[in-house]
OpenMM code with the backbone's topology and positions (N, CA, C; nanometers):
from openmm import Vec3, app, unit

residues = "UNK UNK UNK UNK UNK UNK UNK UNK UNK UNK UNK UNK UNK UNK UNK UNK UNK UNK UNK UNK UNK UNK UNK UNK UNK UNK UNK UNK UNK UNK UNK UNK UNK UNK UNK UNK UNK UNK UNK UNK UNK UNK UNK UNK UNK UNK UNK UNK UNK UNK UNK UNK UNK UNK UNK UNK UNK UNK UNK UNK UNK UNK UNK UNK UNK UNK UNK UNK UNK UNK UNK".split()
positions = [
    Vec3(0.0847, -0.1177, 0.0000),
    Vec3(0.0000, 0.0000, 0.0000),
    Vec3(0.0891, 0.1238, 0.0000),
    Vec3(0.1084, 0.2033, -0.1076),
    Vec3(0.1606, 0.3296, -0.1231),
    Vec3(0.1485, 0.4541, -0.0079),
    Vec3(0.0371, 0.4111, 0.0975),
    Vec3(0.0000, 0.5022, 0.2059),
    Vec3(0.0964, 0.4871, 0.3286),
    Vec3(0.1570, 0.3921, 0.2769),
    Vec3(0.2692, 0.3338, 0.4221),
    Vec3(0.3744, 0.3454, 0.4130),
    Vec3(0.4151, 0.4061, 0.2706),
    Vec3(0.5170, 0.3847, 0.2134),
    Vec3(0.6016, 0.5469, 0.2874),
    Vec3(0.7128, 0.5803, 0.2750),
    Vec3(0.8351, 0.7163, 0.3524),
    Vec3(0.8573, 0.6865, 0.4715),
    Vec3(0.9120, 0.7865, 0.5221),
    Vec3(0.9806, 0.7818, 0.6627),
    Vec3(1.0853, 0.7270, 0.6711),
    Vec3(1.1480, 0.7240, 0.5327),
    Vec3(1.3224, 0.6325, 0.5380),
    Vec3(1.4184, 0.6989, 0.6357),
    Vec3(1.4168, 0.7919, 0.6577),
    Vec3(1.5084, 0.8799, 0.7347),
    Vec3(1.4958, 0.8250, 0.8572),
    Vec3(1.3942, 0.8208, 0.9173),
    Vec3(1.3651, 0.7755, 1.0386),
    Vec3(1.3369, 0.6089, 1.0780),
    Vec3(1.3414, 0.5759, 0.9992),
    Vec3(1.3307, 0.4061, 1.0081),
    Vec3(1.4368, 0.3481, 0.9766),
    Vec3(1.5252, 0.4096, 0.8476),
    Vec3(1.6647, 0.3630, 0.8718),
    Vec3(1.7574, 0.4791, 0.7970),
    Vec3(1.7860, 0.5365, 0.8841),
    Vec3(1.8660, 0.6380, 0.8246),
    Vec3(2.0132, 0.6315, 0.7726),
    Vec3(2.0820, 0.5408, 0.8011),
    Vec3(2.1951, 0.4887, 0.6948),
    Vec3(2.1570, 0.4605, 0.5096),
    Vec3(2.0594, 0.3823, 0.5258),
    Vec3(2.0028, 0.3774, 0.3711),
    Vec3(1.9820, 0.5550, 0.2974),
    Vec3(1.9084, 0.6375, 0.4179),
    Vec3(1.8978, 0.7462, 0.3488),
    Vec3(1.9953, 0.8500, 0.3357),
    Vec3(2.0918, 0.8331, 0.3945),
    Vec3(2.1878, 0.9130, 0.3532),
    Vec3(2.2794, 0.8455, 0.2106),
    Vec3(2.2632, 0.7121, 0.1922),
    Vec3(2.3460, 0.6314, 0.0964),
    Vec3(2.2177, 0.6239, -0.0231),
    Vec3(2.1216, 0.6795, 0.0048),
    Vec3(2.0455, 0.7131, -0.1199),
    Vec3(2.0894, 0.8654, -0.1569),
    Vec3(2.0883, 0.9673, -0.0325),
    Vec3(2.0985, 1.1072, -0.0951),
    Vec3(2.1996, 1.1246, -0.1710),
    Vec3(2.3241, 1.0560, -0.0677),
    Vec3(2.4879, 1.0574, -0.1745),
    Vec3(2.4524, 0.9905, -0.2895),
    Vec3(2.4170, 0.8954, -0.3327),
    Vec3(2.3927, 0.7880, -0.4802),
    Vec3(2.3289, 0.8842, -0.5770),
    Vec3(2.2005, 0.9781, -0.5089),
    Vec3(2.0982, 1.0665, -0.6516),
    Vec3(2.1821, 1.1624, -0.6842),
    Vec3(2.2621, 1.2643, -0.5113),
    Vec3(2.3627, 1.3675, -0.6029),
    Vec3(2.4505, 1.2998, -0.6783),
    Vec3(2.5385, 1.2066, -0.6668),
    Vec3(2.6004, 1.1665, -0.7664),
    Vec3(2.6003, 1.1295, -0.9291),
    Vec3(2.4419, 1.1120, -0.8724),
    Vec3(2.4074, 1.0835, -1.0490),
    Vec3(2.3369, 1.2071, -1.1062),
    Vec3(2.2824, 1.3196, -0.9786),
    Vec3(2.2310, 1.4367, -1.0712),
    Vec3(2.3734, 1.4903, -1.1111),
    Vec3(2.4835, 1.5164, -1.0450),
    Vec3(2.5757, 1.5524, -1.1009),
    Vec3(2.5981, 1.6834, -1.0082),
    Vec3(2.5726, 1.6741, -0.9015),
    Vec3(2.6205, 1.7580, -0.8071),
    Vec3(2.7583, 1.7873, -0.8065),
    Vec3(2.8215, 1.9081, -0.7658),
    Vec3(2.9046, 1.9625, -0.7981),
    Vec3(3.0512, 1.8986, -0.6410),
    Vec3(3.1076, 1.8362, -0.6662),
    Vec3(3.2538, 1.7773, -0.5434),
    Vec3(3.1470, 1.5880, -0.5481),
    Vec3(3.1142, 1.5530, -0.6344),
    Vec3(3.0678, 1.4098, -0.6110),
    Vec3(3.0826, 1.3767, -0.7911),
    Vec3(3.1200, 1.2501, -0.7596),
    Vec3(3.1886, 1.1781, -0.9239),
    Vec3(3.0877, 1.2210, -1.0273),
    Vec3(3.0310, 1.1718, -1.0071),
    Vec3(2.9338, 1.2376, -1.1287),
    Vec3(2.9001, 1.3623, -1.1988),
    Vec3(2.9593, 1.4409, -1.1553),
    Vec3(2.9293, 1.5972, -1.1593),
    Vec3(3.0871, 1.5951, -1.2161),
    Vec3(3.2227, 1.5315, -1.1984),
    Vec3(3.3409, 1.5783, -1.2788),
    Vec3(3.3599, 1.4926, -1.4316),
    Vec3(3.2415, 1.3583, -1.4026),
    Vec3(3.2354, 1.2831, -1.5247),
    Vec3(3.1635, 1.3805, -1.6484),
    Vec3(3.0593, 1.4161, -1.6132),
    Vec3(2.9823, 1.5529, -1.6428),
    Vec3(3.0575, 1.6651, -1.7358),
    Vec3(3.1385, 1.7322, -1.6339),
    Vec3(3.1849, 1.8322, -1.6564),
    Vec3(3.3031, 1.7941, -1.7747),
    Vec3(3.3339, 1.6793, -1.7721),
    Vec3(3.4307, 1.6476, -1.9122),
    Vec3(3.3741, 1.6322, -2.0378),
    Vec3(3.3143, 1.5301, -2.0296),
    Vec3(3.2369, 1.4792, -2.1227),
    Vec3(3.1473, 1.6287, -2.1964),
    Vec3(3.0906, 1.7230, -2.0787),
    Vec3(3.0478, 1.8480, -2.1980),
    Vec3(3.1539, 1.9576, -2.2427),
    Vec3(3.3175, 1.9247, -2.1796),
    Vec3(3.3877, 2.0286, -2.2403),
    Vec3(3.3911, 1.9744, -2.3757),
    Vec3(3.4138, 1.7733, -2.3952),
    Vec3(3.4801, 1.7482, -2.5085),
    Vec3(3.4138, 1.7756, -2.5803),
    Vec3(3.2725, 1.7666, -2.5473),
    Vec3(3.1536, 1.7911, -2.6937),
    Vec3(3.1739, 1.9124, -2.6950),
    Vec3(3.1604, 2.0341, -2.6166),
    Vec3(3.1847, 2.1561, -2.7111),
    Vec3(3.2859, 2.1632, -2.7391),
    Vec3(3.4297, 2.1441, -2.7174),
    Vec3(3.4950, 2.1811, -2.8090),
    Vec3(3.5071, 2.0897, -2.9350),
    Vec3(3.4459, 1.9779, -2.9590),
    Vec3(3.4459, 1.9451, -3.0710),
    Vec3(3.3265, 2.0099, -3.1340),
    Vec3(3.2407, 2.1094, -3.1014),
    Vec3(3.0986, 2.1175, -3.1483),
    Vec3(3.1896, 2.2703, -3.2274),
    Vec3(3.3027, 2.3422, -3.1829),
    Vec3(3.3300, 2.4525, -3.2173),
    Vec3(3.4295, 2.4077, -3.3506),
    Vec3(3.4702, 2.3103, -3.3642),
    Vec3(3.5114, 2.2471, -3.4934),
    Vec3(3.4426, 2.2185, -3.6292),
    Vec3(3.2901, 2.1211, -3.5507),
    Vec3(3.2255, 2.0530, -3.6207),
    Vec3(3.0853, 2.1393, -3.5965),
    Vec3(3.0172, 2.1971, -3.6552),
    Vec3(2.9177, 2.3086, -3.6155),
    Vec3(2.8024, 2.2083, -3.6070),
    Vec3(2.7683, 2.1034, -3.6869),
    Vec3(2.6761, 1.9959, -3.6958),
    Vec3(2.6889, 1.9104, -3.5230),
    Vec3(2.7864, 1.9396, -3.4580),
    Vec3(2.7915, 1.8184, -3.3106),
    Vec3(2.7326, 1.9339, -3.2318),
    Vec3(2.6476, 2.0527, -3.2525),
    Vec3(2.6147, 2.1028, -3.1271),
    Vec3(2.4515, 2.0185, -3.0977),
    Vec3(2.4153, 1.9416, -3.2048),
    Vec3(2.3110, 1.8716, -3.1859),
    Vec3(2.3339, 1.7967, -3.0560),
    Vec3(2.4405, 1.7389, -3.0875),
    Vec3(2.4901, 1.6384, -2.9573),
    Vec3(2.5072, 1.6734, -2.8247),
    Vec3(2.5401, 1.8129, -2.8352),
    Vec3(2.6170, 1.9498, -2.6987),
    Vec3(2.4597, 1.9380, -2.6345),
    Vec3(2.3568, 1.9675, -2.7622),
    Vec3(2.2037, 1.9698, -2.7045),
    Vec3(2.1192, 1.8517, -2.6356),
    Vec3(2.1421, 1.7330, -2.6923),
    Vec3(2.1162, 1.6231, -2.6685),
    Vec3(2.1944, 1.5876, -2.5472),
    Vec3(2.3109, 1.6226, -2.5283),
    Vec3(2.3993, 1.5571, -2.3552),
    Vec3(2.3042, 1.6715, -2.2509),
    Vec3(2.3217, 1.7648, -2.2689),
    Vec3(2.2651, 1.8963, -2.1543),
    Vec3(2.0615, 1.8190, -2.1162),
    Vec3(2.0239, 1.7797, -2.2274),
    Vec3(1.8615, 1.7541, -2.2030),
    Vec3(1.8854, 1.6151, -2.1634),
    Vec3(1.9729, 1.5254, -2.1851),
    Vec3(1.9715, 1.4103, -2.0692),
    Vec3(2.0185, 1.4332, -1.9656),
    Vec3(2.1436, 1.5381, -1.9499),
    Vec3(2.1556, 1.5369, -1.7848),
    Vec3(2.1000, 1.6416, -1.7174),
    Vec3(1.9817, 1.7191, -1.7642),
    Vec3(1.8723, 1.7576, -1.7187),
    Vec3(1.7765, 1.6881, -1.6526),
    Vec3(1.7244, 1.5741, -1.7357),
    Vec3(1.6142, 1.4626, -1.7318),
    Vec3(1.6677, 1.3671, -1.6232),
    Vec3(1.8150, 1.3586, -1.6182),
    Vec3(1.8557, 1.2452, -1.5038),
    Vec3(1.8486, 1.3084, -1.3800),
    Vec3(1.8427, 1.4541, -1.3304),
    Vec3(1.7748, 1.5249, -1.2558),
    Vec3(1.6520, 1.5141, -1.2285),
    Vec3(1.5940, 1.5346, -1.2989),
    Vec3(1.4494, 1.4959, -1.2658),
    Vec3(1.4179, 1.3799, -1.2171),
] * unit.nanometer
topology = app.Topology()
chain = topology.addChain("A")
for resn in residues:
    res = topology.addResidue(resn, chain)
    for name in ("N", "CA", "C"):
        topology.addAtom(name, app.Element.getBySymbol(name[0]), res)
């Protein structure tokens, strides 16, 4: 039943701190891995997008997935 469902913090709060660290990591929070995997991966596409004027499709396409993996 979905009505019973929260209160992780308080029922076991080790899990919820090893969930909060796990989502920033994957939203890409800024001093957690994911956020410097991030930050490479969109220098290389733009600077290849300032070469190749056709890869800013791609520059557009990385930014709206790691938007959406936020969400």
């Amino acid at each position: 039943d979905i009505r019973h469902m929260g209160a992780l913090r308080t029922a076991m709060p080790f899990v919820f701190v090893a969930f909060a660290v796990a989502g920033s990591a994957l939203a890409g929070v800024p001093l957690f891995s994911g956020f410097v995997s991030k930050e490479v991966i969109a220098a290389q596409l733009v600077g290849m997008a300032w070469i190749e004027p056709v890869r800013w499709l791609w520059v557009i396409v990385f930014f709206a997935t790691s938007f959406l993996t936020v969400l």
